[in-house]
C-alpha positions, 0 to 999 in steps of 0.5 A: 799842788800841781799834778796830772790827771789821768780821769776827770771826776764830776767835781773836777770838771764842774770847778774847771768849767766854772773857771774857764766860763768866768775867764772866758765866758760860755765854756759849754765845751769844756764842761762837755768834752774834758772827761773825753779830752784827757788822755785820748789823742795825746792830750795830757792835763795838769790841775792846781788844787787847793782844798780839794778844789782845782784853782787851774788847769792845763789841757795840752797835746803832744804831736811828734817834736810839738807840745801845744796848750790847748786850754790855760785857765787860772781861777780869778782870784788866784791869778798872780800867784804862780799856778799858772807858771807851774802848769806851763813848767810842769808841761813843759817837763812832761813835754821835753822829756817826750821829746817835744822840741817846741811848744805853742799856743793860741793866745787871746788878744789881751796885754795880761795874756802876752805879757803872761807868755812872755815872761814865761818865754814865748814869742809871738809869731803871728798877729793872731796871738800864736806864740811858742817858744823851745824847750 
């Protein structure tokens, strides 16, 4: 179940730092700053739970016609099974409807990565991985 979230409990922002650190390695900043994050300077968040338990999430931010994607982050073992293209479409929604033209992103540098933002329509437009797409 896709939804957004409006306040990070504790269990949520200890199943997202644990997600994004196996992912990504030392997420400290996540741990620290998501329950700041939500909902302050325009920053929306999207979760996928399963059994009370947060498989994925999305942390992004509206600035006037832009939606970008701060944080992507699917748990491993859930990774292939969509949650990642629902979090990006359930943004997107959100994003278009308050009027954002185009979203971006700064991806990492790994072929699972762009194909990813590609088949969800991004294009890369830099060789730093920054990709975007319209909406």
């Amino acid at each position: 179940m896709i939804r957004r979230v409006f306040n990070v409990s504790d269990k949520m922002r200890l199943d997202c730092y644990a997600i994004a650190n196996s992912c990504a390695g030392n997420m400290e900043s996540i741990y620290y700053c998501l329950q700041d994050w939500v909902n302050k300077d325009g920053r929306i968040m999207f979760v996928c739970e399963y059994n009370s338990v947060v498989r994925g999430f999305l942390v992004g931010h509206n600035i006037r016609d832009l939606a970008r994607v701060d944080d992507l982050y699917v748990d491993r073992l859930f990774q292939r099974s969509g949650i990642g293209t629902a979090l990006l479409r359930a943004y997107e929604d959100y994003s278009r409807k308050n009027g954002a033209g185009i979203m971006s992103l700064q991806s990492r540098a790994t072929k699972q990565a762009k194909d990813f933002y590609e088949k969800n329509g991004f294009r890369q437009i830099s060789a730093d991985r920054f990709m975007e797409k319209s909406l």
